[in-house]
C-alpha positions as CSV (number, residue, x, y, z in Angstrom):
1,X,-80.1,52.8,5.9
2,X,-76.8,51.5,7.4
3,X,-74.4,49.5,5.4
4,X,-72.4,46.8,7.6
5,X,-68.6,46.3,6.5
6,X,-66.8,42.9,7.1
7,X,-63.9,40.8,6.0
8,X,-63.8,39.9,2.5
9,X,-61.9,36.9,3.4
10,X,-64.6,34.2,4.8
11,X,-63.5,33.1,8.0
12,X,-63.5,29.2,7.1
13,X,-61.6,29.4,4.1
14,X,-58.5,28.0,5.5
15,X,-57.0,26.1,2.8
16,X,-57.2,29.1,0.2
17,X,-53.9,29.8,0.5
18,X,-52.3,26.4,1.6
19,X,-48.9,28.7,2.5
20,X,-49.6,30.3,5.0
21,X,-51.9,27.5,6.4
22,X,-48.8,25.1,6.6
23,X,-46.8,28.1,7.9
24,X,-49.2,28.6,10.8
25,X,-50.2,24.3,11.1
26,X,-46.5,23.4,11.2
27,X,-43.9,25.8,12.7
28,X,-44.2,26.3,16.1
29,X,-45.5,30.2,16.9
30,X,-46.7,30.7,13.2
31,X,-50.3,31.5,14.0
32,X,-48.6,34.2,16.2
33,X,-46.2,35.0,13.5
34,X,-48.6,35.3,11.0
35,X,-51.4,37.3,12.9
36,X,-48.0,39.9,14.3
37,X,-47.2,40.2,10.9
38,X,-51.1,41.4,9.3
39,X,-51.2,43.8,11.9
40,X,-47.6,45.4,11.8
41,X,-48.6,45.1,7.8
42,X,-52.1,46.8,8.1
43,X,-51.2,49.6,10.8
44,X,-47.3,49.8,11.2
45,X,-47.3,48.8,14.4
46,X,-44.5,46.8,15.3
47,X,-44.3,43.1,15.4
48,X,-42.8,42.1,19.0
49,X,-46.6,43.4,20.8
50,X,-49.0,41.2,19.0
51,X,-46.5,38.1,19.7
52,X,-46.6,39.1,23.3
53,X,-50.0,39.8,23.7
54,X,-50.9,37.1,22.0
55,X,-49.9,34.8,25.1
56,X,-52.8,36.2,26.6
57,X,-54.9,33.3,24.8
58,X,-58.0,34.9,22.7
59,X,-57.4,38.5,24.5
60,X,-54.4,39.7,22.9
61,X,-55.8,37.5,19.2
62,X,-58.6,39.7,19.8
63,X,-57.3,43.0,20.2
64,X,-55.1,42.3,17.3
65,X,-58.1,42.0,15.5
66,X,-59.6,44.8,16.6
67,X,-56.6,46.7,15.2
68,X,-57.4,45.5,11.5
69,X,-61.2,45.7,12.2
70,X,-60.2,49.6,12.8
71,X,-57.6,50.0,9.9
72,X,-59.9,49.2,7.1
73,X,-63.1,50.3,9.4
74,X,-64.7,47.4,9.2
75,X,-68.0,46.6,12.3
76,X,-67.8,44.4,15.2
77,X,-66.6,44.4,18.5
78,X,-64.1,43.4,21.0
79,X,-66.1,40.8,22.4
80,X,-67.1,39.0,19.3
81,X,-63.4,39.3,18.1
82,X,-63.0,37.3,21.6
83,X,-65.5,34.8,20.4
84,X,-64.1,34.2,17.0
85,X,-60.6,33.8,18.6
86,X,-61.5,31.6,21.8
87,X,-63.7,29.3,19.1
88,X,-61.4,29.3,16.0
89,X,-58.0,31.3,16.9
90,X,-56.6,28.9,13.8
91,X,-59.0,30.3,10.9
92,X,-59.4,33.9,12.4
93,X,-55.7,34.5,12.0
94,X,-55.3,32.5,8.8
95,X,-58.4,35.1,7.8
96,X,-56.9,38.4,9.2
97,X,-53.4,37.7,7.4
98,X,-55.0,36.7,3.9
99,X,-57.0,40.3,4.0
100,X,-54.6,42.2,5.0
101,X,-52.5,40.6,2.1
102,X,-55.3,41.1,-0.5
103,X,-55.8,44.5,0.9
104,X,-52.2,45.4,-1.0
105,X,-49.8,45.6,2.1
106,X,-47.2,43.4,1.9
107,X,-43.9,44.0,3.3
């Protein structure tokens, strides 16, 4: 019997850490700030590609995703990760950077 692995972090669960949901409301760029920085925290990878790709509207979210989906191993697939991004690119980021910072890396 298969087990299925997702985020721990809900994907609606916003306000749970109101810093980072000002950070990303507020500034201009912080969604793309914050989802460059979970990646670049989760895999190394640096932070200038995600902020680029990320102009690519739910695309580039989405392969960012994919990145942190594959880091911790976690199911799903490129085109849901489009889905989730396209629909809610504001939670799905918010949710990516509050695992990856519950996950232990912090920079």
């Amino acid at each position: 019997m298969a087990t299925t692995k997702d985020f721990n972090e809900p994907l609606c669960a916003c306000c749970n850490d109101c810093g980072s949901c000002l950070i990303g409301f507020l500034v201009p760029c912080g969604i793309c700030y914050l989802q460059a920085k979970a990646v670049s925290d989760a895999t190394g990878d640096g932070m200038g590609t995600p902020c680029l790709l990320r102009g690519l509207c739910c695309i580039g979210a989405a392969l960012n995703r994919g990145k942190i989906r594959s880091h911790f191993e976690y199911d799903g697939s490129f085109l849901g990760d489009c889905f989730i991004h396209w629909f809610c690119t504001f939670c799905a980021t918010l949710q990516e950077y509050r695992e990856v910072q519950k996950a232990g890396h912090r920079a």
